[in-house]
C-alpha positions in Angstrom: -4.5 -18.8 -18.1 -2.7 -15.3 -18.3 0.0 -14.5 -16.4 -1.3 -12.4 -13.4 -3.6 -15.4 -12.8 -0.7 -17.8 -13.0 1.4 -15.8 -10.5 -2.5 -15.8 -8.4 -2.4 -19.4 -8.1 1.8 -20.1 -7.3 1.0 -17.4 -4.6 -1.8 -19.1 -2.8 -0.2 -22.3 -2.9 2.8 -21.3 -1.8 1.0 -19.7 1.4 -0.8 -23.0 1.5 2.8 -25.1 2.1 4.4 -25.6 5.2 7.3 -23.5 4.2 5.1 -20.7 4.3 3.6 -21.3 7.7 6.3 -19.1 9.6 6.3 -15.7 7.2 2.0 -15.6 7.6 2.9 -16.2 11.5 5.1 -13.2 11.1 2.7 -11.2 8.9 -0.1 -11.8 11.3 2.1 -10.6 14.1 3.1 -7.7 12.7 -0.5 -6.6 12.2 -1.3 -7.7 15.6 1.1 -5.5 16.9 0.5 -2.4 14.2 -3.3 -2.6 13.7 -4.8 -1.3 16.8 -3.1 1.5 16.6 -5.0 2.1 13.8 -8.6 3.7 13.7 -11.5 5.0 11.0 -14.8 3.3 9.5 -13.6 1.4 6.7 -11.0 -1.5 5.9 -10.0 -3.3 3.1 -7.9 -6.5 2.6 -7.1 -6.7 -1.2 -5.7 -10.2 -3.2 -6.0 -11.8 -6.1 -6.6 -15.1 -4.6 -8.2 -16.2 -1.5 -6.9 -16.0 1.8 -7.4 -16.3 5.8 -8.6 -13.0 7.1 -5.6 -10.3 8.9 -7.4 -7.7 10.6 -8.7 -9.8 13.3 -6.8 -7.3 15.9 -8.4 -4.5 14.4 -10.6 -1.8 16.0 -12.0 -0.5 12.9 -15.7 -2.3 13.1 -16.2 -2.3 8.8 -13.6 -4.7 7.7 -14.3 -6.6 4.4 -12.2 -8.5 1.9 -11.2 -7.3 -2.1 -10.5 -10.3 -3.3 -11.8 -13.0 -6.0 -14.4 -14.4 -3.4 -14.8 -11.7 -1.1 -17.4 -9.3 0.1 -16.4 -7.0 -2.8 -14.9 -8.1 -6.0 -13.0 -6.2 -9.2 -9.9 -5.2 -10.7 -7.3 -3.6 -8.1 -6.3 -1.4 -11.1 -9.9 0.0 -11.4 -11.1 -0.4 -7.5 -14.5 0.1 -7.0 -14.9 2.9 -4.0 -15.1 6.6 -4.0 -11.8 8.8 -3.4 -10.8 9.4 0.5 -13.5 6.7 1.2 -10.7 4.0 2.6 -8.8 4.3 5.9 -6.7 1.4 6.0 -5.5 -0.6 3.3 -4.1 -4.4 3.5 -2.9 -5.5 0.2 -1.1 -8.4 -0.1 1.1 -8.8 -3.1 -1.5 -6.8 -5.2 1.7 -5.4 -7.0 3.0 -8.8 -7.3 0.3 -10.3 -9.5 -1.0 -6.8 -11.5 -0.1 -6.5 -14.9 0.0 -2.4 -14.0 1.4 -2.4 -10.5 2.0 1.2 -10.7 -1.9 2.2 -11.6 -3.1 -0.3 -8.0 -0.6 1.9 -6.1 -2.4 5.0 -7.5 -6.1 3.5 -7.0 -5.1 2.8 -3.7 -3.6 6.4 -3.0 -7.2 7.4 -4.8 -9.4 5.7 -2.2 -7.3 6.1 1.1 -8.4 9.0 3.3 -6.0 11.4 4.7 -3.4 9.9 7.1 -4.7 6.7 5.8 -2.9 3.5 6.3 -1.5 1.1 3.8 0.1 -1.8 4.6 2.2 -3.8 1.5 3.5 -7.6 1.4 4.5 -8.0 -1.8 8.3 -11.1 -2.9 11.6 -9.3 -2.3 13.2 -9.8 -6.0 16.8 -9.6 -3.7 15.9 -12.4 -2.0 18.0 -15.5 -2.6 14.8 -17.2 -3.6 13.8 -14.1 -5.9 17.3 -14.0 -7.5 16.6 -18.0 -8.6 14.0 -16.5 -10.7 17.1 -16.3 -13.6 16.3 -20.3 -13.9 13.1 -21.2 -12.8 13.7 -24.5 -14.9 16.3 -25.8 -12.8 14.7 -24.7 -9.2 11.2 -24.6 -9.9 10.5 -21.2 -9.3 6.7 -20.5 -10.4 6.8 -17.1 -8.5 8.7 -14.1 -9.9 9.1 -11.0 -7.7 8.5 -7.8 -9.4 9.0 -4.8 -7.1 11.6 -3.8 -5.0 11.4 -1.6 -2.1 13.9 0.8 -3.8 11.4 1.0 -6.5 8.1 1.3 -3.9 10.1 4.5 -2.5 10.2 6.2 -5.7 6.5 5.3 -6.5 5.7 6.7 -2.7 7.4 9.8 -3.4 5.0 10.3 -6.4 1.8 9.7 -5.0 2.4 11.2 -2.1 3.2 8.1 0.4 5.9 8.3 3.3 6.7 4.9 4.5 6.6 4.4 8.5 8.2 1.1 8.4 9.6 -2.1 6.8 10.7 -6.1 7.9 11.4 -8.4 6.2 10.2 -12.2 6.5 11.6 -15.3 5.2 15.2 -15.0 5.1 15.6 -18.7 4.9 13.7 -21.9 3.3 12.5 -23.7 6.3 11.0 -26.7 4.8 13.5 -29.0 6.1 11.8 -32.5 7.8 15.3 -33.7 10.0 14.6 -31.5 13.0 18.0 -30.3 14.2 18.6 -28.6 10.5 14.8 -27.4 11.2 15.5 -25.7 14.6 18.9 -24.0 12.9 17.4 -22.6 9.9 14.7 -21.3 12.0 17.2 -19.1 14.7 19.2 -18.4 11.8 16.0 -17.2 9.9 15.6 -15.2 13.1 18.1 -13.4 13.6 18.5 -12.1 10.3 14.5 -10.6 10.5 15.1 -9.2 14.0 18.3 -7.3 12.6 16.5 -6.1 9.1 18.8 -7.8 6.7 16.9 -6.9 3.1 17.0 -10.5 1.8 13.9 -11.9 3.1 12.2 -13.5 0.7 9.0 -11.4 1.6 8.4 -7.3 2.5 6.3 -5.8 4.7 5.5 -2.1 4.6 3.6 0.4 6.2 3.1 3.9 4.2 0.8 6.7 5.2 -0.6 9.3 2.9 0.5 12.3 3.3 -1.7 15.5 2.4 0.1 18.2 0.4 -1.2 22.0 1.7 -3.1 22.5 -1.3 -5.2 19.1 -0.4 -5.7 20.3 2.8 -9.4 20.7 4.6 -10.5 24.1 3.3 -10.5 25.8 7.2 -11.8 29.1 5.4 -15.1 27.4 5.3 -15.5 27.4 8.9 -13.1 30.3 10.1 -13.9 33.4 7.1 -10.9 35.2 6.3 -10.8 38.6 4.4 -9.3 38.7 1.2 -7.5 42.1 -0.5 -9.2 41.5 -4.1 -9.1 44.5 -6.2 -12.4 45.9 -7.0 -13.8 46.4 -11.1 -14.7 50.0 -11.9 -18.7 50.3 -12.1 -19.4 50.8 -15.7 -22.1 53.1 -14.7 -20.8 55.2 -13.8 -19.2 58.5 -15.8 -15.7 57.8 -16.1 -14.1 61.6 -15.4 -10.6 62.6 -14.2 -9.5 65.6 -12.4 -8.1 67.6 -14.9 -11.1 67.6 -16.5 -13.3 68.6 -13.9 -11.5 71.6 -12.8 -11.3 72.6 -16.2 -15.3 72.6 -16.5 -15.6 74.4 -13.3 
């Protein structure tokens, strides 16, 4: 088992675990509350490994999953869709598991229309969680966090991206069984996502691709404009100058 598989697999059962149940409520709800303002033909939830559907508050009527048993199924570093054909974009840690993050965030810049919507969940490596990864033989950790947001700005400034918003999810462990510590981890968990504090364990942002003036819908096409071009000298005819012809005169 390679290592992008490996990190597959700890993903999707972490998300299976009840300390997980919380940060997919909060995922979901932030979709739910982002989505339908969101419109095109097309949408596309992209994972390595399987997972309950996201885009049940969507408008858009074509919604179909990327994913090992999904409608559609490939390499996110090689995605399998013509350019501009895409107008939202789910991916959920796609850069977490790639062994090339940097070439999915370029096939999915490739395949998103103009103005098209991406939305990122990918492991904070700033978390306290992703800083255990130093000694995953003394905590356990099977997950290790890759990209920072820090780093996803830089990539968006590349590839043309502007990000239009970011929370973060899972501040806290919340797998505790006596209730009372249960209840206090959960406020505390909270209040930290409701004030933005950058140490959740997960990320969630929303980019929109931007179009550059040069990418822009040709409007000549529709609305002719002249051009000055300077015209070529028909070889035709004699070439004479006027020197010349009063002197034959």
């Amino acid at each position: 088992m390679d290592e992008a598989t490996r990190q597959a697999t700890a993903i999707r059962d972490w998300y299976l675990s009840d300390s997980a149940t919380s940060v997919t409520q909060g995922i979901r709800d932030l979709l739910d509350e982002t989505l339908p303002t969101c419109f095109g033909y097309h949408l596309c939830e992209m994972a390595d490994y399987e997972f309950e559907s996201f885009a049940q508050s969507s408008k858009i009527n074509h919604c179909f999953q990327f994913s090992p048993r999904g409608l559609v199924v490939g390499a996110a570093e090689q995605l399998p869709f013509e350019s501009e054909s895409i107008d939202v974009i789910i991916a959920l840690h796609c850069l977490d598991t790639a062994q090339y993050p940097h070439q999915v965030l370029r096939e999915i810049q490739r395949v998103l229309t103009p103005q098209g919507q991406l939305f990122l969940v990918g492991f904070n490596p700033w978390s306290i969680q992703g800083l255990m990864r130093v000694v995953p033989s003394m905590t356990g950790q099977r997950i290790h966090p890759r990209i920072s947001v820090s780093r996803l700005d830089d990539w968006f400034q590349l590839l043309g991206f502007e990000r239009a918003g970011t929370h973060y999810l899972g501040h806290l462990s919340n797998g505790a069984s006596y209730q009372p510590l249960h209840q206090f981890l959960t406020r505390c968990s909270q209040w930290l996502e409701d004030h933005r504090m950058p140490a959740g364990r997960l990320y969630w942002v929303r980019a929109i691709k931007q179009v550059s003036a040069l990418h822009r819908p040709q409007l000549w096409k529709h609305k002719p404009r002249l051009r000055v071009i300077g015209l070529k000298e028909s070889a035709s005819a004699p070439r004479q100058t006027r020197g010349r012809g009063l002197e034959r005169e």
